[in-house]
N, C-alpha and C positions, 0 to 999 in steps of 0.2 A: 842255279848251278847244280850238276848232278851230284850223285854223293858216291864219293869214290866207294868201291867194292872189290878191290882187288887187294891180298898181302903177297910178301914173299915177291917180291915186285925180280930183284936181282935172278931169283933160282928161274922163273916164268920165262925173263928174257935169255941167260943163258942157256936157257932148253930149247928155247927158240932158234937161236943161233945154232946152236947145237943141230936140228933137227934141217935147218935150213942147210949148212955146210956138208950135213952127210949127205942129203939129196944132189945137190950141186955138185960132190964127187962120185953119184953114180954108186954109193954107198948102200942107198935104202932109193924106194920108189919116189913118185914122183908127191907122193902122199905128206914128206918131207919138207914141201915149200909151205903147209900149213905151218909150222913154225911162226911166219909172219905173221900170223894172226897172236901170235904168243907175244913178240915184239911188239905190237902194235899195242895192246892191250897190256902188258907191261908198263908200256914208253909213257901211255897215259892215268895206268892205274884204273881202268875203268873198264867192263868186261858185259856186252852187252847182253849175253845170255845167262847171265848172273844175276841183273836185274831181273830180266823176265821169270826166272825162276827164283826170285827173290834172296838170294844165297850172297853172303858178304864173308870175307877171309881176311878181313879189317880189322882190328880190335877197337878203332874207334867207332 
């Protein structure tokens, strides 16, 4: 099993959202629907370019 590497889970996914709903109102560019990546990586706590740069925002 991997080891999670992700804190701050709530503010990541609300940015996300955030970042997605202003794209979808034509708010901010199209650049915007990366959000989902925030969501996504939120949703499961795990953040694959984190690993690879070995960076954890975890306390455990």
């Amino acid at each position: 099993m991997s080891q999670l590497n992700v804190g701050n889970i709530a503010i990541r996914i609300l940015l996300g959202i955030a970042l997605v709903s202003l794209a979808a109102f034509g708010m901010i560019g199209a650049w915007g629907y990366l959000g989902v990546v925030l969501i996504l990586t939120g949703a499961v706590a795990l953040c694959p370019l984190y690993t690879l740069l070995g960076w954890r925002t975890t306390l455990r």
